[in-house]
N, C-alpha and C positions, 0 to 999 in steps of 0.2 A: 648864805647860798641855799645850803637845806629849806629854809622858811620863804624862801622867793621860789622852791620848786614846790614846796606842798601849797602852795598859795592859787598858784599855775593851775597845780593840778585838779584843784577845788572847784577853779571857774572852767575848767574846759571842757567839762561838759555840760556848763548853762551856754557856754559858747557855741556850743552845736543845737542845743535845743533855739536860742536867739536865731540863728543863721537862718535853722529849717523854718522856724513858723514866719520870718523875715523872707524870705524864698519864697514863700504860699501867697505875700499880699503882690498879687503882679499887677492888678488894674491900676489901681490908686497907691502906692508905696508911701508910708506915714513917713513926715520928715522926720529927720536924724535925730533931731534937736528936743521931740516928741519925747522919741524912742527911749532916749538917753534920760531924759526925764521921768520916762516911765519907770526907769531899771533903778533910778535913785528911790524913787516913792515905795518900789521895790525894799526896800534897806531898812526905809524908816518905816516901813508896815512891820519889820523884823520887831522895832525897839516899840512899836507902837504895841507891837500883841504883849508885851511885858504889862503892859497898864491892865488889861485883863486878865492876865494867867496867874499874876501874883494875887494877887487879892482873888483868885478862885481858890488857888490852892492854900492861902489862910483859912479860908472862909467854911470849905468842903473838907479839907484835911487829906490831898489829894497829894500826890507827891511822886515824879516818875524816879523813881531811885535804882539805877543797875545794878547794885549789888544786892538787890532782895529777889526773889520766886515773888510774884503778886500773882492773886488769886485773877479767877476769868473775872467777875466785874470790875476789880482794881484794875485789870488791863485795861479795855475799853474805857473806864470812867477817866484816869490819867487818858488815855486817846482822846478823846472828846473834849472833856474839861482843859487840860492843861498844854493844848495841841490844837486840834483841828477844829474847835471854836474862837477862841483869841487868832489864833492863827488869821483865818478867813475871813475871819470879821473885820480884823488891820487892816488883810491887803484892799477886800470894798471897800474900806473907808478912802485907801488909798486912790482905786479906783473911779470912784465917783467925784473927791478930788481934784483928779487929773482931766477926767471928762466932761464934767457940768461946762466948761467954759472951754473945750477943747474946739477950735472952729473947724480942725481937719476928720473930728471923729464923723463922717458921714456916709460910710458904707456901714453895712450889716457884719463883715467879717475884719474890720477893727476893731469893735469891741474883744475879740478874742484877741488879736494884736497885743492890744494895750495890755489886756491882763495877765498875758505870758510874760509879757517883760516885766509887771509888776511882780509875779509870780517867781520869775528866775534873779528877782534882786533880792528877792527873802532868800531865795533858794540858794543864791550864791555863797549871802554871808554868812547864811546858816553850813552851809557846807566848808566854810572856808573856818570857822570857829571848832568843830567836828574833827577837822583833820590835824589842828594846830594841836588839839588836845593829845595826838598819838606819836608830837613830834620825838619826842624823850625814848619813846620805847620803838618805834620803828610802824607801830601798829596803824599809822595813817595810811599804810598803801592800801592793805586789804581793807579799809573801812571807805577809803575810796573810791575802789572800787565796785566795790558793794550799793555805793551810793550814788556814783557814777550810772551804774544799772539799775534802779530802781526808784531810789529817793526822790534825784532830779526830776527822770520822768514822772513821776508822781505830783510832786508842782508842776510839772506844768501840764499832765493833764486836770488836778484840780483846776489851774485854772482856766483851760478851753472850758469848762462847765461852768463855769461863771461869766466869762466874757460871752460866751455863746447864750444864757439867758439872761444877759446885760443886754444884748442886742436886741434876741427877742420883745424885750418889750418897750427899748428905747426907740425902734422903728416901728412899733405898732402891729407887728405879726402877732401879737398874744398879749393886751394890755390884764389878762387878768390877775387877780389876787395870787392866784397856785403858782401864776410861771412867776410872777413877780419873787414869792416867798423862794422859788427855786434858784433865783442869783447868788441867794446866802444857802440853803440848805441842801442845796447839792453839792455845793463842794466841801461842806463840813462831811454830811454823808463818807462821802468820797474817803476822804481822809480822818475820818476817827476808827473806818472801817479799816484802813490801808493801816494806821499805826497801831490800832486795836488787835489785830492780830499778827502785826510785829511783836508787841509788846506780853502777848500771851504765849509765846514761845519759851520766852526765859520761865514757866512753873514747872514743866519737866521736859523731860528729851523724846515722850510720846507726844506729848502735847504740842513740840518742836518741830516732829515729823510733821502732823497732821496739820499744823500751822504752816507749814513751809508750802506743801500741797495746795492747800485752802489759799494761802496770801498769792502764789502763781497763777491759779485758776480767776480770782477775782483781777489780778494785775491787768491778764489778758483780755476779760471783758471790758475792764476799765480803756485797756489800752483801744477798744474795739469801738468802746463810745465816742471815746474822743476822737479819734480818726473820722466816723460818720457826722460829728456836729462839726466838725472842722470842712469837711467836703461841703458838709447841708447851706452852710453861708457863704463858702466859695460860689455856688451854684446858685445865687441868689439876686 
């Protein structure tokens, strides 16, 4: 019973972020069946970033371990390396996947559609793996929470930055080389920056402050971009 509520708890708030950006497509509404598709490619983008992130972290000697202090580049290199490059690079691959032969992707503000949901199927299972870990000790609620308010948002606005320069340049508002590179490198960006300075909290309890600071202030701008690329293809 405990394991069907922390299970609950893990997806309900990819359930809220589904609903909202599901909510936002009101001209054209992507069928269910899409949808539902997209949230699986979601999952196996999760198992898929394994194929990369293992053989980084042989390869680089890179390793996110929570029981150590890592120094400030060990922080961001684990962010980058063993995170928010395999990561990103799964869910596109998933992405493009799902798209190339999609007949229904033909608005400008599907592309962010599809990649949210691609986005909250990593984001799910990755959360739902996260809290199973804290079943023993009780500590899933607060890391729930936590992640509830942050993490999630966090996929899914990495991925409004990716489906939003998925669009751009699969309807030809921007066929160049820069926005093209920007499908994959903004939301790595995004997110080696977002787990980089999570991850840089654990060296001390200054560093913790001043990270907690820094991670809120970047949250909110992140949150602010994504809001305006989200309106910029509604309005399109």
């Amino acid at each position: 019973m405990q394991l069907l509520l922390v299970i609950l708890s893990a997806l309900a708030p990819v359930a809220v972020a589904l609903w909202y950006i599901f909510r936002k497509d009101k001209v054209q509404p992507e069928p269910t069946g899409w949808l539902i598709k997209a949230f699986w490619f979601g999952i196996l983008s999760a198992l898929l970033s394994f194929v990369f992130s293992v053989p980084a972290q042989s390869l680089l000697g890179f390793d996110i371990d929570t029981s150590t202090s890592p120094t400030l580049y060990e922080a961001f290199a684990d962010a980058f390396f063993l995170a928010a490059i395999p990561e990103e690079l799964a869910k596109l691959i998933m992405l493009w996947w799902l798209l190339r032969k999609n007949p229904f992707f033909d608005e400008k503000f599907d592309g962010i559609v599809y990649a949210v949901f691609i986005g909250m199927g990593f984001a799910g299972i990755e959360n739902v793996l996260y809290l199973i870990q804290g079943l023993d000790d009780g500590s899933w609620i607060g890391v729930g929470v936590a992640r509830a308010l942050f993490s999630i948002p966090g996929h899914f606005l990495f991925a409004v930055l990716m489906g939003y320069y998925y669009s751009i340049h699969h309807f030809g508002i921007d066929r160049s080389l820069a926005t093209k590179s920007l499908i994959l490198i903004a939301p790595i960006l995004a997110h080696g920056i977002f787990d980089g300075i999570l991850f840089s909290m654990k060296i001390n309890e200054y560093v913790a402050v001043a990270g907690m600071i820094l991670f809120l202030v970047f949250f909110n701008i992140l949150r602010k971009k994504g809001k305006q690329r989200i309106e910029r293809l509604m309005n399109q």
